[in-house]
C-alpha positions as CSV (number, residue, x, y, z in Angstrom):
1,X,-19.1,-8.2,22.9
2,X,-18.9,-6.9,19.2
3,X,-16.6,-7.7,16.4
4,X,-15.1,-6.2,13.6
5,X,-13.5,-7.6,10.5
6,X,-10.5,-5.2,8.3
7,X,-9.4,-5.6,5.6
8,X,-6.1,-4.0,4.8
9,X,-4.4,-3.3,1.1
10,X,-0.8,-2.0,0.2
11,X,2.0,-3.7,1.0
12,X,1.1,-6.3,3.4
13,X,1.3,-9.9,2.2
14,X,5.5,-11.5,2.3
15,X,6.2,-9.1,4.8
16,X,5.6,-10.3,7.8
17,X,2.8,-8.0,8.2
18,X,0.4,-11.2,9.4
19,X,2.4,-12.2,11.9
20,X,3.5,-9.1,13.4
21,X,0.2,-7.9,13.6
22,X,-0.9,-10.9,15.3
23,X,2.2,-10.8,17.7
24,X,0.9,-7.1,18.4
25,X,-2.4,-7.2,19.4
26,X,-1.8,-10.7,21.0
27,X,0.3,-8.8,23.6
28,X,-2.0,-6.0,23.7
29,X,-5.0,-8.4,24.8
30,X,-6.8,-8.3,22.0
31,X,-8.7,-11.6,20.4
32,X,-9.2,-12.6,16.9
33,X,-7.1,-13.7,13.5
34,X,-5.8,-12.4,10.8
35,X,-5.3,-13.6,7.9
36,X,-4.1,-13.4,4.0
37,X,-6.4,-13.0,1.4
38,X,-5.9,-14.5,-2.4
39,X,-6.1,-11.0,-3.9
40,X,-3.2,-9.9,-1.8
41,X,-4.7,-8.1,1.1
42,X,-4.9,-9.2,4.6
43,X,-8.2,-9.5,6.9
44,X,-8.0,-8.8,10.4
45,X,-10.6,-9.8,13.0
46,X,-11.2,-8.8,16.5
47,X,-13.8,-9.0,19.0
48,X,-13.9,-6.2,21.9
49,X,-15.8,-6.3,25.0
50,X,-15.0,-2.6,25.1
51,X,-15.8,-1.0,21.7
52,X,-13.6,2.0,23.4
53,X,-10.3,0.1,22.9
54,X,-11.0,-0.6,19.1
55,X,-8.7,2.9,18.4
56,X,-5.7,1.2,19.9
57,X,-6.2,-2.0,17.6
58,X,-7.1,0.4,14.4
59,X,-3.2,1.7,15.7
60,X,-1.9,-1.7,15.3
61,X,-3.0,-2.5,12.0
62,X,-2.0,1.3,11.0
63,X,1.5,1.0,12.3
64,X,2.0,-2.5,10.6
65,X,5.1,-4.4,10.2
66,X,8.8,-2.5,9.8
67,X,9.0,-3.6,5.9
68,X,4.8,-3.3,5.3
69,X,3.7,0.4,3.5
70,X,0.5,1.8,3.4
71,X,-1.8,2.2,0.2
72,X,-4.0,5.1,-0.4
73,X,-6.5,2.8,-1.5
């Protein structure tokens, strides 16, 4: 098993970008948490038995919530 921790910036914190991520990857059989950060970003963590399906989760946290938006950051 490996994990991996990600930290995501733009518009992700009062817009239910926590907990749709969360919903997401739950339903997608993924473990971990995610989180809100002080400084206003969010941390994601997962832990894979199959480092292969770590793409699809990167897709989750890309695709984010309807009202999130991504930084260039």
């Amino acid at each position: 098993m490996i994990s991996y921790q990600c930290i995501i910036s733009g518009k992700v914190q009062g817009v239910y970008y926590r907990s749709h991520i969360q919903e997401m990857a739950s339903e997608a059989g993924f473990n971990g948490s995610v989180m809100n950060l002080k400084n206003g970003k969010v941390e994601a963590t997962v832990t894979l038995n199959d480092e292969r399906k770590l793409p699809y989760f990167l897709d989750i946290l890309k695709a984010g919530s309807p009202y999130s938006h991504r930084s260039e950051e």
